[in-house]
C-alpha positions as CSV (number, residue, x, y, z in Angstrom):
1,X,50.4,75.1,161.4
2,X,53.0,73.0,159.4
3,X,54.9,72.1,156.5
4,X,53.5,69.9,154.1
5,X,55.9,68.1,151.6
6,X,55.3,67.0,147.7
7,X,57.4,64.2,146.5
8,X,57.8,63.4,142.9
9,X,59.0,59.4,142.4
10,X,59.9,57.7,139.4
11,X,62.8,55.4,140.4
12,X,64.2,54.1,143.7
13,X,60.8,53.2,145.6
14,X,62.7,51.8,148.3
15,X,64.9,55.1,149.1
16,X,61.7,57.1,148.3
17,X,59.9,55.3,150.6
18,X,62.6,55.8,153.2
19,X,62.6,59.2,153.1
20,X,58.9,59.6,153.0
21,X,59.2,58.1,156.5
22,X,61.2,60.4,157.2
23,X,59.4,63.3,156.5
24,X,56.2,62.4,158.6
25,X,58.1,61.1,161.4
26,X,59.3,64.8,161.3
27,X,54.8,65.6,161.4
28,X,55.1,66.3,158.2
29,X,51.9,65.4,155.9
30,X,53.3,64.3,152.1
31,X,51.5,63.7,148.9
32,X,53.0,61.5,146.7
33,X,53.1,62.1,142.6
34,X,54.2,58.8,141.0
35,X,55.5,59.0,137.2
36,X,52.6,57.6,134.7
37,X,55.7,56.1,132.8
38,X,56.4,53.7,136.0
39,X,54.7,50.4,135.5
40,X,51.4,49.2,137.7
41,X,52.7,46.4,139.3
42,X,55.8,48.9,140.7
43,X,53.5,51.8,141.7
44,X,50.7,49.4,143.6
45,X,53.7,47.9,145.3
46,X,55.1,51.1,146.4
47,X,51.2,52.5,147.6
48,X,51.3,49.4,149.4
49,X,54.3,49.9,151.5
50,X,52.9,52.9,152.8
51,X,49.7,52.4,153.2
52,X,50.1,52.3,157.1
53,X,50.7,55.7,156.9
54,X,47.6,58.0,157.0
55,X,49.4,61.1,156.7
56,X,50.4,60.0,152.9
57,X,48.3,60.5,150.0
58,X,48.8,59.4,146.2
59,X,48.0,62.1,143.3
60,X,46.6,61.7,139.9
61,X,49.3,60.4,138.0
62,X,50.8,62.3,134.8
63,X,53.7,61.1,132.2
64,X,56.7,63.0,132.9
65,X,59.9,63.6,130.6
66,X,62.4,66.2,131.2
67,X,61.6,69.5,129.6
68,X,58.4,68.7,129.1
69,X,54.7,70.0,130.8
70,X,54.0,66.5,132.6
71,X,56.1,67.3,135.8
72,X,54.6,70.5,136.3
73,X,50.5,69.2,136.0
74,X,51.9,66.4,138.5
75,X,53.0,69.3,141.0
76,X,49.8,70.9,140.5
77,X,47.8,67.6,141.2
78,X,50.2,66.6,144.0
79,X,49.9,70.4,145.7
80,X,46.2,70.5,145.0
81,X,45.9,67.1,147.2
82,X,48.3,68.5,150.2
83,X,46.2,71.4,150.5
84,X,42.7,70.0,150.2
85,X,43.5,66.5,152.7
86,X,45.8,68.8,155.0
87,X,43.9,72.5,155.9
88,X,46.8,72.9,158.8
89,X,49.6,73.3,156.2
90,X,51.0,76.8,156.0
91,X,54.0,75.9,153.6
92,X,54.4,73.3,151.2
93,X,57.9,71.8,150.1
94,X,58.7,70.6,146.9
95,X,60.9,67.7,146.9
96,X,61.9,64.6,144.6
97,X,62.7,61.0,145.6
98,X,66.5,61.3,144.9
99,X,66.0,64.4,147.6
100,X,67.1,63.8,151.3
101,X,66.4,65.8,154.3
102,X,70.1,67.2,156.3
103,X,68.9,68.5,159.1
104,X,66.2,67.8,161.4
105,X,62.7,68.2,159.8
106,X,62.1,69.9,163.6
107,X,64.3,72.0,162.3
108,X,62.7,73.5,159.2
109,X,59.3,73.3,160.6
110,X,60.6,75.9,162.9
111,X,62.8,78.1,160.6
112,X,59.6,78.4,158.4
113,X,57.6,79.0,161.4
114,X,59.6,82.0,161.7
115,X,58.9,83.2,158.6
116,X,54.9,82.4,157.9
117,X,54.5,84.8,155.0
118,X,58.1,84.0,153.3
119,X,57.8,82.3,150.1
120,X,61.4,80.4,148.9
121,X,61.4,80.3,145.1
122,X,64.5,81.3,142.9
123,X,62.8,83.3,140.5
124,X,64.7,85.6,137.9
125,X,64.3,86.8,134.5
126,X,66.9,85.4,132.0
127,X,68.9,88.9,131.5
128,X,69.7,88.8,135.3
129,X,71.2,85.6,135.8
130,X,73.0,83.3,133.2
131,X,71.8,80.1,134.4
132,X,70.8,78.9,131.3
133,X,72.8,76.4,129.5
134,X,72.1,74.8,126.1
135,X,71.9,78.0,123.6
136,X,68.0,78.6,125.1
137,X,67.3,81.9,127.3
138,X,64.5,83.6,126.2
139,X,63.4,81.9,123.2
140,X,62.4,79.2,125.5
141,X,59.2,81.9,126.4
142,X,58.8,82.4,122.5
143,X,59.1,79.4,120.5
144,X,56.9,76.1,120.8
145,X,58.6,72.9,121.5
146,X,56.0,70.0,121.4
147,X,58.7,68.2,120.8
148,X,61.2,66.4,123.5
149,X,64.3,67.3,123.7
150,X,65.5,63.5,124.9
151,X,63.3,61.4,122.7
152,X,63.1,63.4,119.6
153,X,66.1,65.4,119.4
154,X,66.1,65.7,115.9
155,X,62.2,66.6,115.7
156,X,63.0,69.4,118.2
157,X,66.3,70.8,116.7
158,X,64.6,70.8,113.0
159,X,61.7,72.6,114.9
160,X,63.4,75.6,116.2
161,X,65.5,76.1,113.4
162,X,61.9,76.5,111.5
163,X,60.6,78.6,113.9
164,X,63.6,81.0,113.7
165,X,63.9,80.4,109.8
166,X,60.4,81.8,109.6
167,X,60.3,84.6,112.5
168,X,57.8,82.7,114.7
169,X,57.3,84.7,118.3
170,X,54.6,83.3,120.4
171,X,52.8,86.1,122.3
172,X,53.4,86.2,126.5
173,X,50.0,86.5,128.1
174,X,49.2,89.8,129.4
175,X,50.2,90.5,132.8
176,X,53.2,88.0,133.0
177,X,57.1,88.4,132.9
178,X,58.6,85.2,132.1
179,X,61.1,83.8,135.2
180,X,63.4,81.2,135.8
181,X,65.0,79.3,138.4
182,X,65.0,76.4,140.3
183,X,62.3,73.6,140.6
184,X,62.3,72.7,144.2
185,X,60.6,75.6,146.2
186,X,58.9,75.9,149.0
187,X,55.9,78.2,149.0
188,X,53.1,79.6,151.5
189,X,49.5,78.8,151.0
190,X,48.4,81.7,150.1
191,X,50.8,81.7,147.4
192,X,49.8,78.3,146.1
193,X,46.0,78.8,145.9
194,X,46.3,81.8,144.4
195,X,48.3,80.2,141.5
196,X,46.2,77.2,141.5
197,X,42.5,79.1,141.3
198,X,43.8,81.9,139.4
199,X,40.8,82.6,137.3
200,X,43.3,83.0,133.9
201,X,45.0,79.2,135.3
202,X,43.7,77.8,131.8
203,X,45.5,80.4,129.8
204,X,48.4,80.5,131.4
205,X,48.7,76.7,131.5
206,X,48.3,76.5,127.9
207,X,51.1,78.6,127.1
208,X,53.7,77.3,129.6
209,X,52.5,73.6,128.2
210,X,54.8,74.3,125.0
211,X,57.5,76.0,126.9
212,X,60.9,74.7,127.1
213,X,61.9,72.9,130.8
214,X,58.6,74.3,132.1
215,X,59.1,73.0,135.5
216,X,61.8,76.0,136.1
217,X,59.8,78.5,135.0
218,X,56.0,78.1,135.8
219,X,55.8,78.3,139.4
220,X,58.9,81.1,139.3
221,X,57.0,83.1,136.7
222,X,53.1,83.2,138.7
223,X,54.4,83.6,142.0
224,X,55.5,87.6,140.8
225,X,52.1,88.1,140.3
226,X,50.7,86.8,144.1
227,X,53.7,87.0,146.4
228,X,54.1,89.1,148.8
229,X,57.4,88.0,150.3
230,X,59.6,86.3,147.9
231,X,63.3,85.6,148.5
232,X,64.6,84.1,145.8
233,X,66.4,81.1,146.4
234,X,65.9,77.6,147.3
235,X,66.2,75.7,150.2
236,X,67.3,72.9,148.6
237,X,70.6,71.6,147.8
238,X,71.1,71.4,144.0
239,X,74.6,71.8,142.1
240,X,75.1,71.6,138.6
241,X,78.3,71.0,136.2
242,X,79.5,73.0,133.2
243,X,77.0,71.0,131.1
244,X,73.7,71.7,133.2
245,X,73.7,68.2,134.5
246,X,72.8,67.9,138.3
247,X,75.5,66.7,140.3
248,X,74.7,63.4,142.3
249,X,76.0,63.1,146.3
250,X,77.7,59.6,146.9
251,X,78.5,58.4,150.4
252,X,82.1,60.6,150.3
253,X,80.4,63.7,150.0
254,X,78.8,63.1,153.8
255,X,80.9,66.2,155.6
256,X,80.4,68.2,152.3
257,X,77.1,68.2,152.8
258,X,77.2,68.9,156.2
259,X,79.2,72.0,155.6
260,X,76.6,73.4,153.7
261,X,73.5,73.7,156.6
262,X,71.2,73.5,153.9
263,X,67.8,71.6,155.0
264,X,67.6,69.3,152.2
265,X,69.6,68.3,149.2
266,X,69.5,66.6,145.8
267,X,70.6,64.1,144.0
268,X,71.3,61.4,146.5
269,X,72.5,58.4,144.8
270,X,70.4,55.6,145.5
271,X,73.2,53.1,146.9
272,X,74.6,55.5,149.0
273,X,74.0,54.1,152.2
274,X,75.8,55.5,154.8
275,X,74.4,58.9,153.7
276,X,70.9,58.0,154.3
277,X,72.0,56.3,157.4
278,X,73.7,59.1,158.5
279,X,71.0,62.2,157.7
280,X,67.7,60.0,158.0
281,X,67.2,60.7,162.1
282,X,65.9,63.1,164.3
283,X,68.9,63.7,166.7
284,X,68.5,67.3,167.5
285,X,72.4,68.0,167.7
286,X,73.1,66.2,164.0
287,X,73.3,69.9,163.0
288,X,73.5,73.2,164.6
289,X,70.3,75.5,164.0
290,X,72.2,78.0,161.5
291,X,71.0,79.7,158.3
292,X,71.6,77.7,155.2
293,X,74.7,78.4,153.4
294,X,75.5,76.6,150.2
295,X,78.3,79.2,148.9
296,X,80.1,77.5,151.9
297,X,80.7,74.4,149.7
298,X,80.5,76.7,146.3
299,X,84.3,76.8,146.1
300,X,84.6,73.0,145.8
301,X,82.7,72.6,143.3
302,X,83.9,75.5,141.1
303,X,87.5,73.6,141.9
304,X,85.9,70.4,140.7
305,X,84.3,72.2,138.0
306,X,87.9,74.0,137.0
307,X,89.5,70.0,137.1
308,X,87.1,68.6,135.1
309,X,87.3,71.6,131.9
310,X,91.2,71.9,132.1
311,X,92.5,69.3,133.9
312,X,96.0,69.1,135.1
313,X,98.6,70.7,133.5
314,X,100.5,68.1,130.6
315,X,97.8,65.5,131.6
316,X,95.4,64.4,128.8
317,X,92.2,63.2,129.5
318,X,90.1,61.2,127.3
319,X,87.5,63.8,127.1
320,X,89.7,66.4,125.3
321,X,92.4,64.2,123.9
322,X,90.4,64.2,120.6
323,X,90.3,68.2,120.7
324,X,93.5,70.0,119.3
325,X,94.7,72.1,121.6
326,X,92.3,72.0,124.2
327,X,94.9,70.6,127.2
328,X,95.7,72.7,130.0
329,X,99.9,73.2,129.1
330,X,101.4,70.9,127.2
331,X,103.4,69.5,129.3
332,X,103.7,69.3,133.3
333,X,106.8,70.4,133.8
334,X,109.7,72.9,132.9
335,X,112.5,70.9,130.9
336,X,115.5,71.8,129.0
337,X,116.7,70.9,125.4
338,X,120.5,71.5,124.3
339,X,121.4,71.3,120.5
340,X,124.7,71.2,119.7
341,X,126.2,71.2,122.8
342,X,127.6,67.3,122.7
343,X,129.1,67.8,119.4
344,X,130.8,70.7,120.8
345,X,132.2,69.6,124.4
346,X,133.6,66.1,125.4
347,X,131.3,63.8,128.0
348,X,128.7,67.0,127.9
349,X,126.0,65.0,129.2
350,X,127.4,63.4,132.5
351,X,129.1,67.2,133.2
352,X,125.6,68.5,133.1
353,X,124.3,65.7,135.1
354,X,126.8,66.3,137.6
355,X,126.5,70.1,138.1
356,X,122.6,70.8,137.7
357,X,121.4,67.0,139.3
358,X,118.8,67.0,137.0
359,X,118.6,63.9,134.3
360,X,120.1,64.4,131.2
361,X,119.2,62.3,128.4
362,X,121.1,61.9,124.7
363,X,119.4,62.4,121.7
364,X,115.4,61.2,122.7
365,X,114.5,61.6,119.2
366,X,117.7,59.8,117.2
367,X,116.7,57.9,114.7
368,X,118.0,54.4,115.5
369,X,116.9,54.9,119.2
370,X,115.7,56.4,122.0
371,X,118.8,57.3,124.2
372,X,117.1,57.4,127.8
373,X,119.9,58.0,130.9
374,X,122.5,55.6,130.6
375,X,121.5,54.1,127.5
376,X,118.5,52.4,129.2
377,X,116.3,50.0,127.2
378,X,113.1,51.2,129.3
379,X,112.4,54.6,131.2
380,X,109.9,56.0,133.6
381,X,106.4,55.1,133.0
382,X,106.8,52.0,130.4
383,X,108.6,53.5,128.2
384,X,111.1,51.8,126.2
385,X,113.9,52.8,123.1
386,X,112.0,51.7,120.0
387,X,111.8,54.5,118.0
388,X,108.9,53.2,115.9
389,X,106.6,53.1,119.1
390,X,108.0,56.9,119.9
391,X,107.4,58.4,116.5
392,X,103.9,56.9,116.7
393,X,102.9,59.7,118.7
394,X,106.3,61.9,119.4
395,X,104.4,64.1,121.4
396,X,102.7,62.1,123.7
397,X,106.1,60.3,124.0
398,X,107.7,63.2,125.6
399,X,104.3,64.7,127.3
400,X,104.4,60.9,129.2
401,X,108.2,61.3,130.0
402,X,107.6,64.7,131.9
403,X,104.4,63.7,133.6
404,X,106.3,60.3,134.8
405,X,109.1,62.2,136.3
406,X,107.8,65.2,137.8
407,X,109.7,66.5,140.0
408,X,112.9,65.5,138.3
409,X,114.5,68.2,135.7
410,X,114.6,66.4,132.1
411,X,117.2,67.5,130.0
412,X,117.7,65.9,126.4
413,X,120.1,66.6,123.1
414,X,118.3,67.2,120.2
415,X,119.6,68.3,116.2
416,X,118.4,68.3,112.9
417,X,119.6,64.6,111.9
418,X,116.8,63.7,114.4
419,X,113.2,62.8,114.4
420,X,111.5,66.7,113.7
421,X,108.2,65.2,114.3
422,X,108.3,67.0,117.7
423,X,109.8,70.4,116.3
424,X,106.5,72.5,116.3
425,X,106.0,71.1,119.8
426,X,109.5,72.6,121.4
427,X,108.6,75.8,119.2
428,X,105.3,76.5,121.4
429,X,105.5,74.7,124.6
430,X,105.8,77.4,127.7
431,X,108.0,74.5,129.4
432,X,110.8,73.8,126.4
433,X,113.8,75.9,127.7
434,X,116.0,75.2,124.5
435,X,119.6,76.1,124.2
436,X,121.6,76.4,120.8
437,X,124.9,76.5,119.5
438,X,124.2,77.3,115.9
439,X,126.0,75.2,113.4
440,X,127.3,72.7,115.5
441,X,126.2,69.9,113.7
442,X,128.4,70.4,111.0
443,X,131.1,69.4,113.0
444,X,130.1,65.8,113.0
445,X,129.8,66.4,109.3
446,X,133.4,68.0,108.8
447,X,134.8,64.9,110.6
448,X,133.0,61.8,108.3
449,X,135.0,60.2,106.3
450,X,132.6,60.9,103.6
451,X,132.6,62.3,100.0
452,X,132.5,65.6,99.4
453,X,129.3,65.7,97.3
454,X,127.7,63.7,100.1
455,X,128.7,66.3,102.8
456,X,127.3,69.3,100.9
457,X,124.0,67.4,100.1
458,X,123.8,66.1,103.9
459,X,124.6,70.0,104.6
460,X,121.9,71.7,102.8
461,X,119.2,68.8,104.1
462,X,120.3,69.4,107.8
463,X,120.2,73.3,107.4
464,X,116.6,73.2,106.3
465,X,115.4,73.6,109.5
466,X,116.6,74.2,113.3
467,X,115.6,74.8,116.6
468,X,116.5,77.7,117.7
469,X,115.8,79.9,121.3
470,X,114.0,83.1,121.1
471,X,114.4,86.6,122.4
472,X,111.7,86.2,125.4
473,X,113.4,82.5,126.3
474,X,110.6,80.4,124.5
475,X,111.3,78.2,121.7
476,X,111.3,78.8,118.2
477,X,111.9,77.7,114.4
478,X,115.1,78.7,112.6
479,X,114.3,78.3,108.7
């Protein structure tokens, strides 16, 4: 007995072919199911190249899109030709081209060996497990969608919203409760013809053919009703982001991989080549003979998952900058604001500067200038004193300051006569520490040598609004 091993191809017929190697180096037998949408010349070129190997055979070929029925009746014609050509195969492996072996296929054989009667399948119903993404759980098994999602987007959004305007609910044949999960399993033969000769095959396949994404929910959904073993999971390597786009492996991820002890693992990018140098070989010791394990690497990934939604605190990335409010802190860094305090004490700024060490800064936002440390004409990170270029964006101007200088405590003097573009920032940013002696700006005022109908109009207009530290030590507005 063996394992047999179906391979889907639609792109990279050199890697595919690699692999395929592979595989029946390992004894295993593969048939081959090449995308109808891949032009003649390509597909006779890549029969060709293995057409020294008689343990390879080439399937009926069917169009495939994603979501759509094609890549299932490909499995079924690819699975139908493993069994038939190879009567030794106890399991059969569902794999892709972008899929690479991690361990030795010696390996496998054995741990399935082990387990002749075990089907591996993730196979769930959608109220157990949110892996659906895309607003579709079970109205996938009760709508129609003749429509592709990819090439007719608006045929199949105007569809649905029909179909639910109306109360369409197509009927679930008798006998079956719809499941999802994964598409790469590997199941027993038993299993497999049982599916495949099922006397209701034609019924069933007609209603999964207008299911959405029917290729993780066909095979998941029969093999309840024939299984007698089924853990639900796959044997395969297969992550996936926020958005429900599969994750592709480059040559950096080669000891992440390894961490995980899973047998096999998708989507390899084609160009990396040290990882198919690297997994592609039967050395016996490559990896150690333990149960897969792909939560192992599971914290990584929700890590890189967590970086890529929220980011780093203060730093805006270009997929969110559009989005109000959707950073992650506003800025990166605590920092302190003082109003008031230079028109009260003498040479306030270098004092402070002296005592604390941090970097104290006039009056960022004055209207003539930005007054960096020392009266600088450019600061950390390009910046420079124009204050046309910092009211342009007054936030991002003091959101790049912080990020430039992290590490380094930024203190700056602030009052009503400057800029208030950045007022309703101070008032809700977590990191503003703002200190106030009320009123002080008057004193400025008291001492101009100007008339007295100028003061009180000068007055009223600089009252209007302050900054102003709250109870709880966050920022606020005075009004």
């Amino acid at each position: 007995m063996t394992v047999g091993v179906v391979i889907l191809v639609h792109n990279a017929f050199d890697r595919a072919e690699q692999v395929i190697r592979h595989w029946v180096k390992g004894g295993c037998p593969v048939a081959v199911h090449v995308d109808k949408n891949v032009d003649q010349k390509s597909h006779d070129e890549f029969v060709q190249a293995l057409s020294d190997l008689n343990q390879v055979k080439f399937s009926k070929r069917h169009a495939c899109e994603w979501g759509t029925w094609g890549i299932v009746a490909g499995t079924q014609s690819a699975t139908t030709l493993l069994l038939t050509k190879f009567p030794q195969v106890r399991h059969v492996y569902l794999a892709s081209g972008s899929c690479m072996p991690l361990r030795p296929v010696s390996e496998l054989v054995a741990y399935l060996d082990s387990r002749p009667r075990t089907d591996f399948i993730e196979s769930a119903t959608t109220s157990e497990v949110p892996w659906t993404v895309g607003g579709l759980d079970a109205e996938r098994f009760t709508l129609r969608f003749p429509f592709s999602w990819k090439a007719n987007r608006r045929m199949f959004d105007g569809y649905v919203k029909l179909q639910r305007a109306v109360r369409f609910k197509r009927k679930v044949p008798a006998g079956l409760v719809p499941h999802m999960g994964s598409q790469w399993w590997c199941l027993t033969r038993q299993t497999l013809t049982a599916i495949l000769q099922d006397p209701e095959r034609e019924n069933y396949d007609r209603y999964f053919k207008k299911v959405w994404i029917p290729d993780e929910s066909y095979f998941q959904t029969l093999v309840r009703l024939y299984s007698g073993n089924i853990e639900s999971r796959s044997l395969t390597l297969s992550k996936f982001d926020f958005q429900g786009k599969p994750h592709i492996f480059y040559d950096d991820h080669l000891q992440l991989l390894r961490r995980s002890d899973c047998f096999v693992a998708r989507k390899i990018w084609p160009n990396a080549t040290r990882l198919y140098k690297t997994f592609l070989t039967e050395d016996g010791s490559a990896m150690k003979g333990t149960e897969p394990n792909p939560g192992k690497i599971d914290r990584i990934f929700s890590k890189a998952v967590d970086r890529r939604t929220r980011g780093r605190p203060g730093l805006y990335m270009q997929s969110r900058y559009p989005n109000r409010d959707w950073e992650n802190g506003v800025t990166s860094a605590p920092y302190s604001v003082f109003e008031g305090f230079s028109e009260v004490f003498e040479n306030f700024e270098p004092w402070l500067a002296k005592v604390t060490g941090a970097r104290v800064h006039g009056h960022l936002y004055a209207p003539d200038r930005v007054e960096f440390d020392g009266r600088q004409g450019s600061f950390s990170g390009a910046l420079i004193d124009n204050p046309t270029l910092r009211d342009y964006n007054s936030q991002m101007f003091l959101t790049n300051l912080i990020w430039n200088t992290r590490g380094e405590r930024q203190c700056f003097q602030f009052g009503p006569q400057d800029s208030q573009f950045i007022s309703w920032m101070l008032a809700t940013d977590p990191n503003a520490n703002v200190s106030v002696i009320s009123g002080a700006w008057a004193i400025k005022l008291f001492q101009s040598n100007k008339n007295f109908a100028d003061i009180r109009q000068e007055a009223a207009h600089l009252d209007d609004g302050r900054i102003c530290a709250s109870p709880n030590g966050a920022a606020a507005i005075d009004r």
